[in-house]
DRENPA-642397 format. One line per 10 residues: number of its first residue (from 1); for each residue x, y, z of C-alpha. Coordinates in pm, 1 decimal, always signed. Example, Ala and Ser with C-alpha at 12.3 -4.5 7.8 and 13.67 -1.06 7.14 Angstrom:
2
1	+1230.0 -450.0 +780.0 | +1367.0 -106.0 +714.0
***
This chain:
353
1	+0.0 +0.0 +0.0 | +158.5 +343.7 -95.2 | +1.3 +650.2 +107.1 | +53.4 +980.5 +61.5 | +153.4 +1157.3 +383.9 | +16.9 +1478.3 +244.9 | -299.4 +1382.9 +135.4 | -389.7 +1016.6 +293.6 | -769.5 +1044.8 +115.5 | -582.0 +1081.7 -222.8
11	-459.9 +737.7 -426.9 | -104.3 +793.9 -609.9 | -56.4 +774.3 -962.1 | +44.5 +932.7 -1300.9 | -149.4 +1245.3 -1413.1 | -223.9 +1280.3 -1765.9 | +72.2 +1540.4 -1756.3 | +285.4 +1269.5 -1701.2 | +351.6 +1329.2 -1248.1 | +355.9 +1096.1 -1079.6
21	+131.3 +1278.9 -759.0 | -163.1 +1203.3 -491.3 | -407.8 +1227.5 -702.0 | -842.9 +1241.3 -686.2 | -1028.8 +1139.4 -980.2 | -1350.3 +1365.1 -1056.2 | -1627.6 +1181.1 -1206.1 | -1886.0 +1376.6 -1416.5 | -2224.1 +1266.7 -1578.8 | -2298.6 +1482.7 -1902.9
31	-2593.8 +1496.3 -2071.5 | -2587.5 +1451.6 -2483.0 | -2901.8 +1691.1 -2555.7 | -2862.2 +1939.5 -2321.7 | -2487.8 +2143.8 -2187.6 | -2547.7 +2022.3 -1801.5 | -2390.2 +1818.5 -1583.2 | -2645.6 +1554.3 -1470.0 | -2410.5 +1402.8 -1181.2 | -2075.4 +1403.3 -1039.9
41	-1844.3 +1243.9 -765.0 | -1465.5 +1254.0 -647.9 | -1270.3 +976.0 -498.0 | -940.8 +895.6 -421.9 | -870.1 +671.9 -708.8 | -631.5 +700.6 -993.4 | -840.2 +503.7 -1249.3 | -1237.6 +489.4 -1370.5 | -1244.7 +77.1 -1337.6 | -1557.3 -67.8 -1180.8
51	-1756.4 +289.1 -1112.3 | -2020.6 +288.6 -1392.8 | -2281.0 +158.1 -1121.0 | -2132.5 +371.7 -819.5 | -2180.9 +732.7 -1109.1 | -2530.7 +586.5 -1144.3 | -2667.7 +527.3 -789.6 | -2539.1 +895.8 -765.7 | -2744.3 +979.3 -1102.6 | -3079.4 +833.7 -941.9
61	-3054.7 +1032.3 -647.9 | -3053.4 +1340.1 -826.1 | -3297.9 +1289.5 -1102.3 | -3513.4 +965.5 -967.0 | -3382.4 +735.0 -1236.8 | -3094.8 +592.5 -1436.0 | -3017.2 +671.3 -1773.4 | -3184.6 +488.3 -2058.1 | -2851.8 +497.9 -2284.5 | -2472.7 +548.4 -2150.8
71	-2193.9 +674.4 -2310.5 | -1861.6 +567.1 -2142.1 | -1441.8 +560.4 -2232.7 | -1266.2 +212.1 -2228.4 | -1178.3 +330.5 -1922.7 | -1491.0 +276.5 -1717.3 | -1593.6 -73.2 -1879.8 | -1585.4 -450.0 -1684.4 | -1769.2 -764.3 -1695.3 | -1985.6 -688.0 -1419.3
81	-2100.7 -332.9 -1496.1 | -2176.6 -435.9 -1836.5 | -2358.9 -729.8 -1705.0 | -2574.8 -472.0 -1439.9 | -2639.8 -228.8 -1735.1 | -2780.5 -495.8 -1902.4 | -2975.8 -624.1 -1599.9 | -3143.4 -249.7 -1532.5 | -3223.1 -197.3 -1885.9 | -2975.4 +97.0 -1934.9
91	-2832.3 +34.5 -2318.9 | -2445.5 +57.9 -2299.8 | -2213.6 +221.7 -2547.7 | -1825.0 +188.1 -2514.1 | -1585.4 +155.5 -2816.1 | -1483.2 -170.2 -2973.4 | -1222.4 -352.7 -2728.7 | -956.1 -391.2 -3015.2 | -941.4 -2.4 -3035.2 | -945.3 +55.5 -2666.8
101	-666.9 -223.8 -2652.1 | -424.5 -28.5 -2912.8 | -501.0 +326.8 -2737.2 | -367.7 +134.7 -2427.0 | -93.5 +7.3 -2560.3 | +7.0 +330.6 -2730.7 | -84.0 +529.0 -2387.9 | +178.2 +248.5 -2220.4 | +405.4 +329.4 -2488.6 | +402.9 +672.6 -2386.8
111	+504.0 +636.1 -2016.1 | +768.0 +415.3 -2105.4 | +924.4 +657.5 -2287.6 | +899.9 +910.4 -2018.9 | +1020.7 +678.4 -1779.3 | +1309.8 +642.1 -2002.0 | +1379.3 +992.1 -2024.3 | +1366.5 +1024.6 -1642.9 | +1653.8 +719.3 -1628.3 | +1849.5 +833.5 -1836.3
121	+1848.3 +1235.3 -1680.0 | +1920.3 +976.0 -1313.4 | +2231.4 +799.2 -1484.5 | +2375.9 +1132.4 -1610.1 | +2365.4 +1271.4 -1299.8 | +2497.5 +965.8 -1133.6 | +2813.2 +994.6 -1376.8 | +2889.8 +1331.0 -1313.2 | +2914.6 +1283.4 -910.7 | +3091.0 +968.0 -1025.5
131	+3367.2 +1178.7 -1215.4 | +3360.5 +1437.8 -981.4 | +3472.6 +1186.4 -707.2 | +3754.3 +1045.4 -915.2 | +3869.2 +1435.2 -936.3 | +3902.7 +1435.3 -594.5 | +4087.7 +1139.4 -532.0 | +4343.3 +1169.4 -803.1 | +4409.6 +1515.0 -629.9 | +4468.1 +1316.5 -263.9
141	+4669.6 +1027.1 -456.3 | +4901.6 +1293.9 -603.4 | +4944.0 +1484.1 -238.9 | +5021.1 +1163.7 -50.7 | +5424.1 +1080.2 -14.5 | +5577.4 +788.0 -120.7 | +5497.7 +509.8 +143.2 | +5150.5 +527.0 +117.5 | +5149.7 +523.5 -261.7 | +5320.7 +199.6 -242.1
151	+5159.2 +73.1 +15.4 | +4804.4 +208.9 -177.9 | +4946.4 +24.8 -460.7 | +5002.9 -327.8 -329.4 | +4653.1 -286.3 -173.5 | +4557.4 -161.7 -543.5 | +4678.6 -515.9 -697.1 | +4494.2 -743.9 -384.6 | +4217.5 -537.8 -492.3 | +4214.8 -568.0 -843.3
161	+4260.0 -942.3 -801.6 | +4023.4 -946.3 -606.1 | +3805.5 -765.0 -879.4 | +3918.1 -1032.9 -1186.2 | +3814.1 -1305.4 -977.3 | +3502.3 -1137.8 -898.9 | +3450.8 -1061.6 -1250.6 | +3506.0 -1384.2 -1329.9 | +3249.2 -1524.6 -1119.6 | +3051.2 -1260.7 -1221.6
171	+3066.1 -1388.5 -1567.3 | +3058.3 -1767.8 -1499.5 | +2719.1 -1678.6 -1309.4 | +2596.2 -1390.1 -1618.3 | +2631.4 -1700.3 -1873.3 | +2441.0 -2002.8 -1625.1 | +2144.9 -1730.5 -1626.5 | +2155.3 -1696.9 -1997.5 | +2172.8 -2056.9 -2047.1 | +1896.5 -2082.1 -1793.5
181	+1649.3 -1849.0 -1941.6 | +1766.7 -1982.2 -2310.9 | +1655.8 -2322.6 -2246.6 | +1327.2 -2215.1 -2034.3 | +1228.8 -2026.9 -2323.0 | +875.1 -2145.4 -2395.4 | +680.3 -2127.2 -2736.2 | +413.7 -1865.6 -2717.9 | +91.7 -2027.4 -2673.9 | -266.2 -1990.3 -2882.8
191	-438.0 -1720.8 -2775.1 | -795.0 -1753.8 -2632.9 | -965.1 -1590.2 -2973.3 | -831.5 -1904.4 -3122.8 | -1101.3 -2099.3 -2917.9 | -1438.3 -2046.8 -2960.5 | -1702.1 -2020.0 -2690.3 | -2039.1 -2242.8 -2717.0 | -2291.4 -2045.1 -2470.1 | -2567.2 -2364.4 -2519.3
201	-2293.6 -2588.6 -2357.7 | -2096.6 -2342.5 -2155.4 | -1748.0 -2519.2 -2275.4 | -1474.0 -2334.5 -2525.0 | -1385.6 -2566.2 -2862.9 | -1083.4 -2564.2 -2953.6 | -920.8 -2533.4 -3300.8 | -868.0 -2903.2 -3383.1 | -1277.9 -2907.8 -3229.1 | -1168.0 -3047.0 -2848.1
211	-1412.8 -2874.4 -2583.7 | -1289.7 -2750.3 -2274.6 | -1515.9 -2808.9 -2009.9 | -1503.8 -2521.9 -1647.7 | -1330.3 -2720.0 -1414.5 | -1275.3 -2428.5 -1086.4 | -1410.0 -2084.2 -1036.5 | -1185.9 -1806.5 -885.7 | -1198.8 -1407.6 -849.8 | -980.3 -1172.3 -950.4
221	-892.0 -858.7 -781.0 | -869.6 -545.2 -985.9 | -787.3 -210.7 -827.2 | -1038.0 -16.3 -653.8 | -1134.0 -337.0 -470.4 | -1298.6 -473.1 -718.0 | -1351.6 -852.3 -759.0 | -1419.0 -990.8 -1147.1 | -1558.4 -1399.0 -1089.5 | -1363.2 -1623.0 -1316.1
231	-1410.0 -1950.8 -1435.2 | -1147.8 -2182.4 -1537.3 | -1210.7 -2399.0 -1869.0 | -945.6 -2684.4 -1903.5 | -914.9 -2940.2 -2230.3 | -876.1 -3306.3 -2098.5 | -508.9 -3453.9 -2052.1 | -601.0 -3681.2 -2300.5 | -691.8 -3476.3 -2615.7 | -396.9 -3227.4 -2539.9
241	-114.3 -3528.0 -2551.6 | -219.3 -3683.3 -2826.9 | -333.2 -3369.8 -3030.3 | -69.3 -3246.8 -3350.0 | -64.4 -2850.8 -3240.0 | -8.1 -2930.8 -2900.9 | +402.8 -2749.9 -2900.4 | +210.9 -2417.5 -2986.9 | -54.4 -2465.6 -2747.8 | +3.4 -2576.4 -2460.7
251	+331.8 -2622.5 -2218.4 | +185.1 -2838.3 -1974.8 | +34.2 -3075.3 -2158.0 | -21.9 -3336.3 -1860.3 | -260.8 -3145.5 -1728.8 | -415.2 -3021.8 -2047.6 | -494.7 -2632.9 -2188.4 | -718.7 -2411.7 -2015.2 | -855.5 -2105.5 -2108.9 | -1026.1 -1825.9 -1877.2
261	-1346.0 -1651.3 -1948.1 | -1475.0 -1341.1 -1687.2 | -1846.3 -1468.0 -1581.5 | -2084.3 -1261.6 -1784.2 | -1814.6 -1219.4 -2041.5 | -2107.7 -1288.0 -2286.8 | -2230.8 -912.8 -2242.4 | -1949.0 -787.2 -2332.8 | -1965.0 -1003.1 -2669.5 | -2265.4 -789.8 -2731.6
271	-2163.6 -509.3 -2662.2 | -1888.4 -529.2 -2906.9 | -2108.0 -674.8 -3156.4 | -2355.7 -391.6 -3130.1 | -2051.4 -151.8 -3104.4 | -2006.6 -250.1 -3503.7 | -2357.4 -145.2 -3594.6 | -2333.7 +197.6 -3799.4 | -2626.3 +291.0 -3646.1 | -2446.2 +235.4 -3244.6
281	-2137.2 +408.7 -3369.7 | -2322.6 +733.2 -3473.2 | -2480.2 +769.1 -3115.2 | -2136.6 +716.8 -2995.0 | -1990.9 +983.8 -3234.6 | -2214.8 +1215.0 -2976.0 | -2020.5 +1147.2 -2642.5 | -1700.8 +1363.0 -2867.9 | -1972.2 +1604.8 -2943.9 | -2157.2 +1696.9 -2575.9
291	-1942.6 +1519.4 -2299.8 | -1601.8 +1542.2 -2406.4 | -1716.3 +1935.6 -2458.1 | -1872.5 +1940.0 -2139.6 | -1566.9 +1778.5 -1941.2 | -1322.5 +1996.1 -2101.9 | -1480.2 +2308.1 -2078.8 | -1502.1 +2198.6 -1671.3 | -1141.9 +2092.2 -1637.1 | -948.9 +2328.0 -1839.9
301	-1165.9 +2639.9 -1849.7 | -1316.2 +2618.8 -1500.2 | -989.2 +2495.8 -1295.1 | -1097.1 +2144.8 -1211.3 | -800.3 +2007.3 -1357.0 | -598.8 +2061.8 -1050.4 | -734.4 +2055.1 -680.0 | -671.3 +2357.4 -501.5 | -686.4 +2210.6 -115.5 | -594.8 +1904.2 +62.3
311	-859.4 +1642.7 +164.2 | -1154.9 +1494.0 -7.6 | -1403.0 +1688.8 +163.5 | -1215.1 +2017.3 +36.3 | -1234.2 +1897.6 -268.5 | -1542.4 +1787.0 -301.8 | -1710.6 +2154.8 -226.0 | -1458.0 +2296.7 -500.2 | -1613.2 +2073.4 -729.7 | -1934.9 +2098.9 -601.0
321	-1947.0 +2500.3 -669.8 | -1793.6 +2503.8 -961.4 | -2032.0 +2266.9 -1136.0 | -2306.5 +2424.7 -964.6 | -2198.8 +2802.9 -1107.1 | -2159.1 +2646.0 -1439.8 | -2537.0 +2472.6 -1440.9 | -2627.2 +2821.0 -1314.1 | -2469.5 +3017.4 -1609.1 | -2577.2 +2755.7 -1870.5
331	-2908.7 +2751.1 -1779.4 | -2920.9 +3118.7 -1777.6 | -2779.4 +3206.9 -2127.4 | -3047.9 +2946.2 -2236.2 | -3305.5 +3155.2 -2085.4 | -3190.6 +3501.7 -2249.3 | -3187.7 +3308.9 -2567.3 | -3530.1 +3174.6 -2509.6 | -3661.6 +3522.2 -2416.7 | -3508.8 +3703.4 -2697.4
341	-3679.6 +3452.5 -2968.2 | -4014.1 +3478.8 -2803.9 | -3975.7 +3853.2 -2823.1 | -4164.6 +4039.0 -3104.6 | -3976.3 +4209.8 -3346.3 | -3929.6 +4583.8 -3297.2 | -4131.7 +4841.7 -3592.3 | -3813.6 +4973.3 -3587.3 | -3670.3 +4645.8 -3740.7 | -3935.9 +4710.2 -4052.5
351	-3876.0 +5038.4 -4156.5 | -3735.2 +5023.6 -4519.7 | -3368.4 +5033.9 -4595.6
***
C-alpha cells in the first residue's frame, strides 16, 4: 500500500501530464441533448475501473432514475457493470475492445518513454558525481608521499585481483542465467480468440474441435477493490497429448490447456457486436460532441483540472461550486436566448432600408 503523507484520502498515480502525484479522480455525468452536468463524484482513485454503477446510484438520487442509454471511455468498462447495465435496462455504449486495446498500448508506450527519459536524466547525474569523485581522489593520490602510494598500490593489486576473480564469477554466473532463461524459453501459446465459446454448452472448442469443459471458479482482484468472478475452462489430458498442435498450445500438456473466461463475459460479446452497428457508432460519435465538450470546458476552463486544497471533503465543495456556477450560467444564457426569440420584433426592425 503506498500513502501519501500529504494527502492520505488521495490514491497515487500518473497524471495525464505525465507526475507521478496524490491524485483524486472527478467523475462527471454529461448529458448529450442538453450542456449540463447531470451528476458528479470525487474519490481517491487514480483510475475509472468498476464505477459505472457507483456514477449511477449517484445519477438516481438526483434525477429519480438511471439513464436509458450510456456513453462511457474504455476506461470505465468491466464484466460486471456491463452485465448490471444490461440487468437495469440501461443500453451501454463503449468503443470496440480492439481499439481501446491499441489506445492502451500506445498510452503504455508513452510512459515508457517518459520513464526512459527520467533514467536516463538519473544515470547522467549519477556519472557526473561519479567523475567528480575520481577528481578528488586523483588530487589526494598525487598529495600523498611515497609510502603510502606503495603501500596504496600493493593494496591496489589485492584489490584488483580481487576484482578479476570477482569478474570472473561474475561472468561464470551472467552465462548459467543466460543458459537458464535460453533453455526455459517457452513457445508462445494460442491465444484464447483461437477458441471459440459455445454459450448452449458453456465449454470453449478448440481449433482441432476439443471442448474444454469449467473445471474451478476463482476471483480476480482489480484495483479499486474490485472482484471480477472467473471460471477456469481446461481441455482433458487426453486430447492435449495426443493432439498435433499441441508445441504451440500448450506447455503443460499433462494437465491439459485451459482457457479463462470473466463470468458474464457474454455481455461484453454484445456489446462489441452492437458496437459494429453503424447505427451504435453514430450515437457514440455524440459522447465527442456533448461530454467530451462538457468535461473539457469543466477541467481546463473552469480549474478542475488541478485541486486547489488538501482532503476529499475540500475537494469535493470545489467541485461541487464550480459545477453548480456552471449549471447556473448555462441555464441562464439558455433563458436570455429563449426570451429574446419569443420577443416580437421591434417596428423599428421594418422600416425600409
Amino acid at each position: 500500500m503506498k500513502v501519501s503523507l500529504t494527502d492520505s484520502e488521495a490514491a497515487l498515480g500518473w497524471d495525464k501530464m505525465g507526475t507521478y502525484r496524490p491524485l483524486y479522480n472527478l467523475l462527471l455525468v454529461q448529458a448529450t441533448d442538453a450542456p449540463l452536468t447531470l451528476a458528479w463524484e470525487v474519490l481517491g482513485r487514480n483510475n475509472d475501473q468498476g464505477l459505472i454503477r457507483t456514477m449511477m446510484a449517484k445519477l438516481n438520487k438526483q434525477v429519480g432514475h438511471y439513464l436509458k442509454e450510456l456513453l462511457v471511455d474504455g476506461g470505465f468498462l468491466n464484466v460486471s457493470d456491463a452485465v448490471w447495465c444490461e440487468k437495469e435496462g440501461v443500453v451501454l455504449y463503449a468503443p470496440p475492445a480492439k481499439v481501446e486495446a491499441a489506445k492502451a498500448e500506445a498510452a503504455k508506450a508513452d510512459v515508457a518513454k517518459a520513464m526512459a527519459a527520467k533514467a536516463l536524466a538519473a544515470k547522467a547525474a549519477v556519472a557526473k558525481a561519479d567523475v567528480a569523485k575520481a577528481d578528488v581522489a586523483k588530487a589526494d593520490v598525487a598529495k600523498a608521499d611515497v609510502a603510502t602510494v606503495e603501500e596504496a598500490t600493493v593494496e591496489g593489486a589485492t584489490v584488483e585481483g580481487a576484482t578479476v576473480e570477482g569478474a570472473k564469477s561474475k561472468g561464470k554466473k551472467e552465462k548459467g542465467e543466460a543458459k537458464k532463461k535460453g533453455g526455459a524459453k517457452k513457445t508462445e501459446k494460442k491465444p484464447k480468440s483461437a477458441f471459440r465459446y459455445d454459450s448452449t454448452a458453456d465449454a470453449y472448442i478448440c481449433p482441432e474441435g476439443k471442448r474444454l469443459e469449467p473445471v474451478s471458479r476463482t476471483k480476480v482482484n482489480r484495483q479499486g477493490g474490485l472482484e471480477l468472478p472467473m471460471i477456469v475452462y481446461r481441455a482433458s489430458r487426453k486430447d492435449c497429448q495426443s493432439c498435433p498442435e499441441q508445441a504451440g498450445c500448450t506447455s503443460n500438456p499433462k494437465k491439459g490447456r485451459t482457457v479463462k473466461r470473466y463470468e458474464g463475459e457474454e455481455a461484453l460479446d454484445r456489446l462489441e457486436a452492437r458496437m459494429h452497428e453503424p447505427a451504435a457508432q453514430q450515437i457514440y460519435k455524440l459522447r465527442c460532441q456533448t461530454v467530451e465538450l462538457g468535461n473539457a470546458d469543466l477541467k481546463e476552463h473552469r480549474g478542475l483540472r488541478v485541486f486547489r486544497c488538501f482532503g476529499r471533503k475540500r475537494a469535493r465543495a470545489q467541485a461541487g461550486l464550480v459545477i453548480l456556477a456552471s449549471n447556473g450560467l448555462k441555464i441562464m444564457h439558455a433563458l436570455q436566448r429563449r426570451g429574446r426569440a419569443a420577443q416580437p420584433p421591434s417596428p423599428l426592425d421594418n422600416r425600409p432600408g
